[in-house]
DRENLUMGU-361876 format. One record per residue (C-alpha): y, x negated, z negated; residue in one letter. Coordinates in steps of 0.2 Angstrom, whole numbers, plus 5000, padded with zeros to 4 digits. Example, Ala and Ser with C-alpha at 12.3 -4.5 7.8 and 13.67 -1.06 7.14 Angstrom:
2
497849384961A 499549324964S 
REM end
This chain:
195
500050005000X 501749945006X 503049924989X 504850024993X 505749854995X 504649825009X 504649975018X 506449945016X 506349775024X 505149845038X 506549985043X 508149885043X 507449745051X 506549825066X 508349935067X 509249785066X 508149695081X 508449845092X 510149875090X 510049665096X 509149715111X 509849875115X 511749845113X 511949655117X 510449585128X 509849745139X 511449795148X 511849595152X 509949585156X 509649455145X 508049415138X 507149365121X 505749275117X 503949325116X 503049505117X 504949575117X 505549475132X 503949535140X 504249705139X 506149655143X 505749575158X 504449745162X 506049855159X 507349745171X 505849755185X 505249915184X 506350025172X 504650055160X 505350105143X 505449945131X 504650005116X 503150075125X 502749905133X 502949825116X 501649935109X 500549895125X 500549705124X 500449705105X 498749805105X 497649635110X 498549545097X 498349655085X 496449655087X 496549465086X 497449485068X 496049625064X 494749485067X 495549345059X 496649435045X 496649625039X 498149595026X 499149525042X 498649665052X 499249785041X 500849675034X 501349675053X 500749825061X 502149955051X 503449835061X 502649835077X 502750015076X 504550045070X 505249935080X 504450015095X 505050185090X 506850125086X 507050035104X 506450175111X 507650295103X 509050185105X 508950165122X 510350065131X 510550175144X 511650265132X 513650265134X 513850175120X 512550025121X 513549965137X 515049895126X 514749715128X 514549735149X 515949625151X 515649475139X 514049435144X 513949275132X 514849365118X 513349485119X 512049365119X 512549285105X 512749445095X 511049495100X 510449345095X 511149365079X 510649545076X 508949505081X 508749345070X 509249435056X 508249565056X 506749455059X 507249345045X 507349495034X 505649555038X 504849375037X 505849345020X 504949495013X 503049435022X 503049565035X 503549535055X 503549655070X 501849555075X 501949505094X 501949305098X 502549265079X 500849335073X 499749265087X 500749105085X 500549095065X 498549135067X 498449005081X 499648875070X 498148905055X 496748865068X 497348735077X 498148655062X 499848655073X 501548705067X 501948875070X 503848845074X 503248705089X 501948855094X 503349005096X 504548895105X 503448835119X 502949025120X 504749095119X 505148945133X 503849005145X 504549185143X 506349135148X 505849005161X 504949165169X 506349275168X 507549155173X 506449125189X 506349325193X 508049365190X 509649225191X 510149075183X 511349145171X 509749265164X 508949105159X 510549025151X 511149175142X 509249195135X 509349025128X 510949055119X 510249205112X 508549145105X 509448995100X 510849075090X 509249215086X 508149065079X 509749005067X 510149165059X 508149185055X 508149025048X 509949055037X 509149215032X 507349145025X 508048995021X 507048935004X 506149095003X 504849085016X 503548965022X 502148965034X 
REM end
């Protein structure tokens, strides 16, 4: 059973990650990492709905973490799911999520930010939204490799894909956004969380 602060930390951060990826990143087309930028790079090619396509690439990941670790599986799979639903709901498409339209770099940054956060908030309390940070912390366990080193080169390959398929400046904004992303997740779980 998940405690109230928990739960807490669960909501706020998935919200926190999709307003990041609904407000700042979609309308610039930028991407993030990992499962997310996946389902990102799904949406910019073919207009599928973000959240569903997280859910859909999460699935053989979350039977991976079934295999190796039930207390994982259920730690992450409440985020997974929230965050699904609350990208979903806040769909950029919206008037109000085009906002940052005309500062594209400004938006990426803010994204970044907003996303980093509420990862950090979610990691600080032992939870995650599962994706490539789960599969990247089982694999770091197995393989006796740093987890940090492993999400990196995954998030890399994401953006060096999207910034094939759509334009330079995808690629560059991305970088800005999971580098500024990946600070504010380290500011936030800074001394409070360890792999």
């Amino acid at each position: 059973m998940l405690s109230l602060r928990k739960m807490f930390a669960i909501i706020f951060g998935s919200l926190l990650i999709a307003c990041g990826i609904n407000f700042f990143l979609m309308p610039n087309k930028v991407l993030d990492g990992g499962v997310i930028g996946l389902a990102l790079i799904a949406n910019y090619l073919f207009d599928t709905k973000v959240g569903f396509v997280l859910f859909l690439c999460s699935i053989p990941i979350f039977a991976y973490t079934w295999v190796r670790d039930r207390s994982l599986f259920f730690h992450s799979l409440y985020g997974m799911l929230f965050l699904s639903y609350f990208v979903d709901l806040l769909d950029s498409r919206r008037p109000y999520a085009a906002v940052m339209m005309s500062h594209p770099f400004l938006a990426s940054v803010l994204g970044g930010i907003c996303i980093g956060i509420g990862f950090g908030i979610m990691l600080r309390n032992n939870t995650s939204t599962g994706g490539i940070d789960l599969l990247a912390k089982l694999l770091a366990r197995q393989m006796g490799l740093n987890v940090g080193i492993l999400i990196l080169f995954m998030d890399a390959v994401v953006v060096i894909i999207g910034g094939v398929l759509f334009s330079a400046e995808t690629f560059f904004l991305s970088l800005a956004s999971i580098g500024v992303g990946g600070l504010a997740t380290s500011v936030v779980t800074v001394k409070y969380f360890s792999y």
